[in-house]
C-alpha positions in Angstrom: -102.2 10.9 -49.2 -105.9 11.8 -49.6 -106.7 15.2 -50.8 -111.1 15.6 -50.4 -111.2 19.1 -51.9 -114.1 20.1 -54.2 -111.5 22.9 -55.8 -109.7 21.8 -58.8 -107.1 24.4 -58.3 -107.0 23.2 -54.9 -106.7 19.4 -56.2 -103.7 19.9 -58.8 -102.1 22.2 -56.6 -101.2 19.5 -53.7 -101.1 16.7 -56.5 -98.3 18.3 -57.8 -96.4 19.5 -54.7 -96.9 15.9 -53.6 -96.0 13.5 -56.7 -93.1 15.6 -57.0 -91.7 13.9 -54.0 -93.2 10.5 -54.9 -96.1 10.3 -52.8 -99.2 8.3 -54.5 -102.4 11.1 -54.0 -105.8 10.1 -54.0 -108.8 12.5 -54.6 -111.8 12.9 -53.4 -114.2 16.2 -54.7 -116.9 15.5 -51.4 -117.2 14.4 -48.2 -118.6 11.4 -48.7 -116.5 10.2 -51.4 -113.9 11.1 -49.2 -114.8 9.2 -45.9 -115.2 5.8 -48.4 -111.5 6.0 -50.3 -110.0 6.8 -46.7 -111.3 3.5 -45.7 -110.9 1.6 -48.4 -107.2 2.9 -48.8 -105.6 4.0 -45.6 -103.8 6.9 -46.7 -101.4 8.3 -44.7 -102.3 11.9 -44.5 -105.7 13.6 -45.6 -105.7 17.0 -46.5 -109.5 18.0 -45.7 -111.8 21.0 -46.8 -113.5 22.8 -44.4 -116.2 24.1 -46.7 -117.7 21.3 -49.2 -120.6 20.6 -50.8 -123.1 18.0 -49.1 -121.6 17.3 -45.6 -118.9 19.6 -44.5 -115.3 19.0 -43.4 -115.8 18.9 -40.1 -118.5 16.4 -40.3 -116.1 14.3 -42.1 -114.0 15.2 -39.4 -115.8 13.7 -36.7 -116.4 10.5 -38.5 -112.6 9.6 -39.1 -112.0 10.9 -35.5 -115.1 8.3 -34.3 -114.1 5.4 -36.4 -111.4 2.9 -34.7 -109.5 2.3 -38.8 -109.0 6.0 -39.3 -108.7 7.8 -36.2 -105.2 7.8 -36.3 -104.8 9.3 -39.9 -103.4 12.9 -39.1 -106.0 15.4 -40.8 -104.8 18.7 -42.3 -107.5 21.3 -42.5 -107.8 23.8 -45.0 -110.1 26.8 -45.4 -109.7 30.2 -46.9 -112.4 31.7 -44.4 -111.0 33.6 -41.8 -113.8 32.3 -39.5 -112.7 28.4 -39.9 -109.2 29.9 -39.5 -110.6 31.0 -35.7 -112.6 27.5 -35.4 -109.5 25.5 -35.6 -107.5 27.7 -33.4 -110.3 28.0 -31.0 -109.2 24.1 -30.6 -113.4 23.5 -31.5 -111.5 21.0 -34.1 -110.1 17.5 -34.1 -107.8 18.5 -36.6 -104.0 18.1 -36.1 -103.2 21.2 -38.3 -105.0 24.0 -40.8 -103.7 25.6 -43.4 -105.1 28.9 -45.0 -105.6 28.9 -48.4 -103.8 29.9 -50.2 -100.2 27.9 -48.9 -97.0 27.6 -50.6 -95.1 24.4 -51.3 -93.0 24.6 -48.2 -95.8 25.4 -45.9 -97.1 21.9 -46.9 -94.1 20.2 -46.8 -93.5 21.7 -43.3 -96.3 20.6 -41.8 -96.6 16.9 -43.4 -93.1 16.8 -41.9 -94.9 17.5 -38.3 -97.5 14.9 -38.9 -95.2 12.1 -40.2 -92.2 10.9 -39.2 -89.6 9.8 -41.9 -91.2 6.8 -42.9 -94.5 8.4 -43.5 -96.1 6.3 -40.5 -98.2 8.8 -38.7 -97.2 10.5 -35.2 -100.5 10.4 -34.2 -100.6 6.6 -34.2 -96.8 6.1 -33.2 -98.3 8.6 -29.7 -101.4 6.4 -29.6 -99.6 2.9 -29.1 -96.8 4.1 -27.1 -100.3 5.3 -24.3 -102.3 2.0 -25.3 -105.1 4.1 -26.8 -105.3 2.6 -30.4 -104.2 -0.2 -32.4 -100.8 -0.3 -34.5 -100.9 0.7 -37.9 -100.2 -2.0 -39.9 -99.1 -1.0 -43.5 
């Protein structure tokens, strides 16, 4: 899972919720470093910043969404601001969830478990082939 956060509380928070279940994290402190290890590595969830330095989360957002290798990678939002909390729920984003900082453990695991089926293959893709609209994921 790719975690493109620029907060280092942020960072080790989700790295340790997540390892302690045996997922392999990947980080990314920017947008743009961000946008390059998702396509280089295919994770199977990102966990995405609203507010970074340099091009902003949903920026970033719109590139995955736009390119054909990683439109299918549910993206969890994330944004203390109250005002990115009413962007996302305005539907304005092409986000799958958000989550307000701060979150607790089981508030992540609940909604990864919304996002990815047991096998960790995303729902998003597994609803994309089953309509024809994108290509199978292939691991």
């Amino acid at each position: 899972m790719l975690i493109i956060d620029d907060s280092t509380t942020i960072l080790g928070t989700l790295n340790k919720y997540l390892k302690s279940v045996g997922c392999l994290t990947l980080e990314a402190g920017n947008a743009e470093s961000g946008l390059e290890i998702a396509r280089n590595e295919r994770p199977h969830l990102i966990f995405l910043d609203v507010m970074l330095p340099g091009m902003n989360g949903y920026s970033c957002l719109r590139k995955i969404r736009r390119d054909p290798d990683l439109q299918n990678i549910p993206v969890i939002a994330m944004s203390g601001s109250e005002k990115a909390a009413e962007y996302y729920f305005g539907k304005h984003s092409d986000a799958d969830d958000f989550m307000k900082k701060p979150f607790s453990r089981q508030e992540v695991f609940a909604r990864i478990e919304r996002l990815l089926d047991v096998n960790r293959v995303p729902r998003r893709a597994i609803n994309a082939t089953a309509t024809g609209d994108a290509l199978e994921i292939q691991e």
